[in-house]
N, C-alpha and C positions, 0 to 999 in steps of 0.2 A: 465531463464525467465519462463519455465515450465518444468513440470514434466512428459507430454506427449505431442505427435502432430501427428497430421492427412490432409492430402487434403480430401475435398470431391468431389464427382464427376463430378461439376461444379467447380474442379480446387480453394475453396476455401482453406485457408489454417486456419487451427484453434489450437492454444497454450492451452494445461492445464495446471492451477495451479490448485494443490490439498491442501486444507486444513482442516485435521482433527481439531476437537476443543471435547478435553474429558469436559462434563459437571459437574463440579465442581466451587467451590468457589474459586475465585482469580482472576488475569489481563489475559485476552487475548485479544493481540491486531498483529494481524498477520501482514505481510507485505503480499504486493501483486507481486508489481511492482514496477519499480522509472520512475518515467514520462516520465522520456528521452525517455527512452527505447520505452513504452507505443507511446509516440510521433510520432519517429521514425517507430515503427509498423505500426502503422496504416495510414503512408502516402499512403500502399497498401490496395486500401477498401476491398480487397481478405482475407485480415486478420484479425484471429477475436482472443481475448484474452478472454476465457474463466475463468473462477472458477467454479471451483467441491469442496465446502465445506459442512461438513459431521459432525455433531454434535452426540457425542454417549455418551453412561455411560455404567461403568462396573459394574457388581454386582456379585463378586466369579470371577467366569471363563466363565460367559454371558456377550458380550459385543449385546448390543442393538443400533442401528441406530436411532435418533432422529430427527434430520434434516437433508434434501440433500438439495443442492439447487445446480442446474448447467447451470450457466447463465454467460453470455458476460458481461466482467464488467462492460458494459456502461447502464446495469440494475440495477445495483447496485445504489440505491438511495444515493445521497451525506450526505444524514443525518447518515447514518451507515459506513461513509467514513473517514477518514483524511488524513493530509500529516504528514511524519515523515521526519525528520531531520537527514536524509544521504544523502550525493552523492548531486545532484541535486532535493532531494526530493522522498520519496518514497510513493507510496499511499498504507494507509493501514485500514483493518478493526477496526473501533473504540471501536466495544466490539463484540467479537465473537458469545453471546447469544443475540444479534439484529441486524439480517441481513435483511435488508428492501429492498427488490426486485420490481422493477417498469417496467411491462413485455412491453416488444416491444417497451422501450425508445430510441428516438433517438441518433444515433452514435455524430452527430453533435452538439446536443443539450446538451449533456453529456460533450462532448472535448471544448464547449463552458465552461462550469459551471467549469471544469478543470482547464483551463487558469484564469477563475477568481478567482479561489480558491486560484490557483498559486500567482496571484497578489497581493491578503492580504496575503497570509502565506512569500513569500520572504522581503519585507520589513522590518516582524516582525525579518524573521533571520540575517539581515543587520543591526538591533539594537542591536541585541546580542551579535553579531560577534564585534563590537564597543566596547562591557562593556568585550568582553574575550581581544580583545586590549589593553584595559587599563589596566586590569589587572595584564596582562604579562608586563606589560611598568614601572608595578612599582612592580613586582617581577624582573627584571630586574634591577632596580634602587639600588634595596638593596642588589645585588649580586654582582653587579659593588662597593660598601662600603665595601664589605666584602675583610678583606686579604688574600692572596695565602695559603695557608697554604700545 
């Protein structure tokens, strides 16, 4: 779940995820977390799930820091968010060059917007999961016609 971890001295406990993103042309779309998890965390309000992502560019043998951002993920604006399609769902960065940070967002307000995200994005994979069904049902069908050989 992270890459580093610390109490602080009110006994908080706090997760990093670290993610670099090299500034170039092409897909970056990170994972974070998978909700379960994230869920489960956070029944302790003592725990907080941080990200440390770090945007740079190399030029030779200089690499340069471009953006840091190290904020609780529940700063993290849902517009720079998605779910991906592992496990029980995983939330991830939708483009690594737009990280929209909403400072001092609430924890509740955030795990609200979560669950609702949650609510349209599983449906749509319970239709999917239907059409891989079928699929299988009649690659099945013409394997069952096929002789031993």
């Amino acid at each position: 779940m992270a890459d580093l971890a610390f109490k602080d001295t009110d006994d908080n406990y706090y997760v990093v995820d670290v993610k670099t993103h090299r500034k170039e042309e092409g897909f970056h779309m990170p994972n974070l977390t998978s909700v379960e998890r994230l869920a489960r965390f956070y029944e302790d309000d003592r725990n907080c799930f941080v990200v440390l992502a770090v945007s740079y560019r190399i030029e030779g043998t200089r690499v340069t820091a471009e953006d840091v951002h190290f904020v609780p993920i529940e700063f993290l604006s849902w517009k720079c968010l998605t779910i991906g399609a592992l496990g029980w769902g995983q939330i991830q960065i939708a483009n690594s060059d737009h990280i929209d940070v909403v400072p001092e967002y609430s924890r509740r307000k955030w795990m609200l917007e979560l669950c609702d995200t949650l609510f349209e994005f599983y449906p749509h994979e319970m239709s999917k999961i239907g059409k891989r069904i079928d699929y299988f049902r009649h690659v099945r069908e013409r394997w069952e016609k096929k002789a031993e050989s």
